[in-house]
C-alpha positions in Angstrom: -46.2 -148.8 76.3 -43.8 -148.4 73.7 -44.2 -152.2 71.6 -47.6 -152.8 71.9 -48.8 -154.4 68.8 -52.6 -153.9 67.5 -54.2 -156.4 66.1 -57.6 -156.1 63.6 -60.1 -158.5 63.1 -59.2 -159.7 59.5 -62.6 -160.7 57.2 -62.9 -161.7 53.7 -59.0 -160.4 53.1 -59.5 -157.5 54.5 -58.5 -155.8 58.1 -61.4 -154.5 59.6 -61.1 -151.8 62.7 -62.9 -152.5 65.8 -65.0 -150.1 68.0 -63.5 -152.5 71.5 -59.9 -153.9 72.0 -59.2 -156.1 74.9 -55.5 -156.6 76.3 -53.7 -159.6 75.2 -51.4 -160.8 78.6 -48.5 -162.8 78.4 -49.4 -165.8 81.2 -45.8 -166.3 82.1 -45.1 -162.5 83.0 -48.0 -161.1 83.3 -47.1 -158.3 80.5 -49.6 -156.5 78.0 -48.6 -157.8 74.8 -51.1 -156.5 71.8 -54.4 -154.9 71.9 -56.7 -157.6 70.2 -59.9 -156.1 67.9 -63.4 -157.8 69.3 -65.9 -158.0 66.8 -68.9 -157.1 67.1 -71.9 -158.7 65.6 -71.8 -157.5 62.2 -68.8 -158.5 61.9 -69.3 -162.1 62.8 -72.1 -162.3 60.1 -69.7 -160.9 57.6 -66.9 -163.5 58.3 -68.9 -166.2 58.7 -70.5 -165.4 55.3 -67.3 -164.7 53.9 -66.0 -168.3 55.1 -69.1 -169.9 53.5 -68.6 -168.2 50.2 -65.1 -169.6 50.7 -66.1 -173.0 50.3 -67.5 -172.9 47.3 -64.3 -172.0 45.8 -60.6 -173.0 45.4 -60.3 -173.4 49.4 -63.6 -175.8 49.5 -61.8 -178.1 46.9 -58.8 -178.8 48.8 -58.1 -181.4 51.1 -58.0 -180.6 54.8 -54.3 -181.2 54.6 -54.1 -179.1 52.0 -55.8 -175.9 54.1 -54.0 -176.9 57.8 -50.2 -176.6 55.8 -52.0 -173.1 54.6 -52.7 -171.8 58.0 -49.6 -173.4 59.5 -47.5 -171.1 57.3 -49.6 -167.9 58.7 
């Protein structure tokens, strides 16, 4: 289906491929709209290392208002 938008897992500020991709269904009509990338284990460990390391530097010092107005803008 021509549209379909592909989404990758994204870790330590990089997109990472996934081997699986489950459909992502709009509730309201019931229409495919993205394949979503399910990570696998490995790739858990690496982002939640990755957020961890994040902490202990600029991201860490800021206030949670501060990081929510960040990931309001993505």
């Amino acid at each position: 289906m021509a549209g379909i938008e592909t989404l990758q897992c994204y870790i330590d500020g990089h997109f990472t491929d996934s081997a699986t991709y489950f459909d992502n269904i709009d509730p309201v009509t019931g229409i495919k709209v993205a394949d979503i990338a399910e990570a696998d284990s490995e790739q858990i460990n690496n982002a939640v290392a990755s957020a961890r390391q994040a902490l202990k530097g600029e991201w860490g010092k800021m206030t949670v208002a501060q990081r929510s107005a960040i990931l309001h803008k993505v």
